[in-house]
N, C-alpha and C positions, 0 to 999 in steps of 0.2 A: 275541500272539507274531507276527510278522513272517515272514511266508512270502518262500522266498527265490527260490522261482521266481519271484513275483510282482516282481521287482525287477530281473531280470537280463533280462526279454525282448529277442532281436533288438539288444541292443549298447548299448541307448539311452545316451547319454553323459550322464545325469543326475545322477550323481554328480559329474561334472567340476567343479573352480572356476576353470577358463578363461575369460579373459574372452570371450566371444561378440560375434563385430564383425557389425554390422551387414552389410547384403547391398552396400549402395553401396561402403561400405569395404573389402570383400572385393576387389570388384570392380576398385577402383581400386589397392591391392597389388597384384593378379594383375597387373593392365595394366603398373605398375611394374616387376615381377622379369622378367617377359616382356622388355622393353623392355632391362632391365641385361643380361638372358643374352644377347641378340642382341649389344648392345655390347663385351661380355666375351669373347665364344666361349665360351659357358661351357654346362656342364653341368649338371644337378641330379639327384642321386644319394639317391630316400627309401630310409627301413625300410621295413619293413608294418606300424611302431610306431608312426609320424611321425602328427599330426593330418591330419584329413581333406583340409583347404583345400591343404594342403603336399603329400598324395600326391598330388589330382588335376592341380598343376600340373609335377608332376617327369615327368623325362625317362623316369626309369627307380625302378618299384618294387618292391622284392624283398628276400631276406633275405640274410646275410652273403655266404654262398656268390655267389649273385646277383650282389650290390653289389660283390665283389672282381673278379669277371669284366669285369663293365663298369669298372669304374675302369682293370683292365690293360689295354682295349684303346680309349677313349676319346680322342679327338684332339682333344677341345674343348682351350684354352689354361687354364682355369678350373676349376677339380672344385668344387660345391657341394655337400657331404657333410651331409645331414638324419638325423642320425644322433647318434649319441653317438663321444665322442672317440678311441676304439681306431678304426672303423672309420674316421674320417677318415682317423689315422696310419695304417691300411693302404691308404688311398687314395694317402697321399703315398708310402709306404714303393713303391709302383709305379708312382708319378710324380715322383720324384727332380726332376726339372726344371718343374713344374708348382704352380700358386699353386694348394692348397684351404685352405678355409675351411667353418666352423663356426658356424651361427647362433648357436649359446650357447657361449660357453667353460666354462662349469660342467655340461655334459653329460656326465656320466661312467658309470659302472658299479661297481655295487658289486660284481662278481664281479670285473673288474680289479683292483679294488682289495685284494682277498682274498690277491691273488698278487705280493708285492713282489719284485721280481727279484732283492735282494741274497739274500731266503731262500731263495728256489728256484736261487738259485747253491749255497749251501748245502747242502740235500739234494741236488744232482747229484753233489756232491765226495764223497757218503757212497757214491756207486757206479758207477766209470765205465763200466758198464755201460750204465748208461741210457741209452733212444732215448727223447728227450723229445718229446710230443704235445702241441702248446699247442692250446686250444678257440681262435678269433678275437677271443676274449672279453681281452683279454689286451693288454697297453702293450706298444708296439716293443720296450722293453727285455726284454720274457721273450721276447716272438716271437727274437728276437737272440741269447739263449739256448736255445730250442727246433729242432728234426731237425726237426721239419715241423707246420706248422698243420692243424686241421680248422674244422669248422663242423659246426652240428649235422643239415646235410643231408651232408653225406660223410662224418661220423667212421668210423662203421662199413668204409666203403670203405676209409678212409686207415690203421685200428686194422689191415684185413686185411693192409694194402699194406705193414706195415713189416718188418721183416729178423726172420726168425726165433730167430738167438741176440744178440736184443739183449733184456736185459730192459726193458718200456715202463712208464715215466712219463704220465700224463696230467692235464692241467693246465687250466686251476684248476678245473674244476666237476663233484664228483664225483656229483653226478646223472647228466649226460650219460655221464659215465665207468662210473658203474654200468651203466645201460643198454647203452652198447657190448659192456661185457664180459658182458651176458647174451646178445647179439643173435651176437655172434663166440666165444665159448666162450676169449678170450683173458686170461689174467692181467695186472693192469694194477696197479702203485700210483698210487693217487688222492690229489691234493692234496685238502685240507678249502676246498673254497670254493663257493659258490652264487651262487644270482640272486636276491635277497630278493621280486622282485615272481612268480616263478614257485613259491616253495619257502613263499608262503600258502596253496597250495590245499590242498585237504584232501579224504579219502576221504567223510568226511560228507558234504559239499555235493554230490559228484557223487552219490552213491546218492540223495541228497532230489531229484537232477535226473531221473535213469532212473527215479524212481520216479513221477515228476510227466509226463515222457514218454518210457515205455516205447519208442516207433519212433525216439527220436534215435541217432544214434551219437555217441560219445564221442570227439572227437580232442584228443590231449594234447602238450605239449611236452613232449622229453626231458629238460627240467633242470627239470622237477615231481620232485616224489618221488616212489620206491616207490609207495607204500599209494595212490597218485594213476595213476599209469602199469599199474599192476595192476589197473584199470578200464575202459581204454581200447580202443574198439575201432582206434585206429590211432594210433601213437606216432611223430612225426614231426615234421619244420622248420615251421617258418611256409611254404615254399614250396611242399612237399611237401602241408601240411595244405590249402590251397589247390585244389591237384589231384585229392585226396583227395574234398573238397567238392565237385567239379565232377565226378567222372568216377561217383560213387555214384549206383545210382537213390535212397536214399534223398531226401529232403524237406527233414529237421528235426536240427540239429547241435549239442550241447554242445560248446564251444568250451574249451581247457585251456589261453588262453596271456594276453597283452597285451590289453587287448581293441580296442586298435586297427590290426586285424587286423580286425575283424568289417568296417570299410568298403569294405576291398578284396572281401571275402568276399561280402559282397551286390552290388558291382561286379559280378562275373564269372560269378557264381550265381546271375541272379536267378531268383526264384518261389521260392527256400528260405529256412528260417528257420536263424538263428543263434543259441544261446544259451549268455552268456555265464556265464560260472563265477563265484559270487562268492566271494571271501576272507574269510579269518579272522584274527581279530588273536591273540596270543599266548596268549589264554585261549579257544581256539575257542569265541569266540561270533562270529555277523558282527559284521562293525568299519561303519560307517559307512551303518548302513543297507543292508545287503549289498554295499558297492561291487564294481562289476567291478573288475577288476584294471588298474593304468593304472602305465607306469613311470613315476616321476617323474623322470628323469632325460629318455625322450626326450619326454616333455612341456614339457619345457622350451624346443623350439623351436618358435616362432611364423610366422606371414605376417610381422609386422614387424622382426621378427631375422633372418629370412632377407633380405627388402630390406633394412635397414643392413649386413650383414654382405656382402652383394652390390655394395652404393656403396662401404662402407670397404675392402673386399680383408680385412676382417680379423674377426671373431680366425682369424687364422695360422697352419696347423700349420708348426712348426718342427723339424725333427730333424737329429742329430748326422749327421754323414758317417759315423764308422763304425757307427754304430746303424742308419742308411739299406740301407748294405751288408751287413752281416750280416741283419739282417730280412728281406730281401727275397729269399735264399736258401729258405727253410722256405715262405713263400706263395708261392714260384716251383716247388716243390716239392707245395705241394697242389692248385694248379691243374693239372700234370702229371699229378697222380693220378686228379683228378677227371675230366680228357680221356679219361681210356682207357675202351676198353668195357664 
């Protein structure tokens, strides 16, 4: 039987089937994008989901919240969004005048995709009551439809901040939705949609971890499920969890999210250990040898797709003028919220 702590120590990327470039060729990419960003004025804008080679050369690394701040107040002429494709579009959605781009055009989200905007037009019509909460997880087009965005570092904040006699919608990820309405005592209707690479973990694998190391704490992301978050010694954003990491005397951390997230993690923390959570495939056995959890969506951007997409200018977010304008009301909105004390 296959022990699954033995598989997940400290982040190791051994389950990846990335190609692995060589140290010369690393080197000469970096030398590359360095070179275009200076010619471009341009920015580079990671996740804390991005591969390694890609955070250590960005401008700026962080999670949604993060990345929407810097994208509103960046003066480079260029947005280089390492990201998946909502967060571009909320890049362009507050740079109207401003060329970003997207090292893979097929970096998507499957919780976006959870939430087509003609249906959530739909249930809105069942109650005009509704103050709609879009997560950032979410296409211009429902942002366009949503009172105000969150992220999963400020929902709570933004869930407290809304109008008392408005009944609240929350959209698309009712993980994160649960947990608010534990965390604020507020009633909320939740859309049915998730994040398929957070909503594999599973109560087993964490208990086989606390039971393997008793001194770790346990940090979990809000759009895990229940029976996962009711483990945890702190339920928080990839930014948050970060901090979390850093300001503990603890040592030794179960990890509950992407697992590329552990590089930044060992970045900032060093002398402590990280470990990552492995997944379960639909029959809870582990799936692939225990793999850590990895999206495959922001996997998909490389060193070499960021340089071609940096010489081409493309692939392009493009958006409607009035999709521009109405969207950009609701994250003009949660930035607001987010500023106050």
């Amino acid at each position: 039987m296959i022990d699954v702590a033995d598989n997940v120590i400290a982040g190791v990327d051994r389950f990846s089937t990335r190609r692995q470039l060589a140290p010369e060729q690393r080197d000469a990419l970096t030398r590359e994008i360095l070179a275009l960003k200076r010619e471009l004025n341009a920015v580079i804008l990671a996740h804390n989901y991005q591969v390694p080679e890609i955070q250590d050369l960005a401008d700026y690394v962080g999670d949604s919240l993060g990345l929407s701040q810097q994208a509103a107040r960046t003066r480079a002429e260029v947005i280089v969004f390492c990201g998946v494709h909502f967060m571009a579009e909320t890049a362009k959605i507050l740079n109207p005048g401003k060329i970003v781009v997207l090292p893979d055009k097929d970096a998507g989200c499957s919780l976006e995709e959870s939430c087509p905007a003609d249906k959530l037009a739909k249930l809105q019509a069942t109650n005009p009551n509704f103050w709609t909460i879009a997560y950032i997880n979410c296409s211009a087009a429902v942002k366009a439809l949503s009172d105000v965005i969150c992220t999963s570092g400020n929902a709570e904040k933004i869930v407290r901040a809304a109008p008392a006699e408005r009944d609240l919608l929350f959209v698309p990820d009712e993980n994160l939705g649960q947990w608010v309405m534990e965390c604020t005592g507020q009633p909320m209707t939740l859309w049915r949609g998730n994040c398929y690479a957070h909503v594999e973990f599973r109560r087993d694998s964490i208990l086989r971890l606390r039971a393997r190391f008793p001194d770790a704490k346990v940090v979990v992301h809000p759009e895990s499920l229940r029976e996962v978050r009711d483990l945890a010694d702190a339920v928080c954003s990839t930014e948050k969890m970060i901090t979390y990491c850093r300001n503990s005397p603890a040592q030794r951390f179960v990890v509950v999210t992407e697992s590329g997230i552990i590089h930044r993690m060992q970045k900032e923390c060093p002398g402590k250990e990280f470990i990552c959570t492995p997944v379960f495939d639909a029959m809870r056995m582990p799936s692939d040898n225990c793999r850590c959890s990895e999206c495959k969506y922001m996997k998909l951007n490389t060193l070499e797709k960021l340089r071609d997409c940096m010489a081409r200018l493309a692939p392009r977010i493009e958006l409607e003028p009035a999709i521009l304008e109405r969207a950009r009301l609701p994250i003009e909105r949660m930035l607001e919220i987010s500023a106050r004390p």
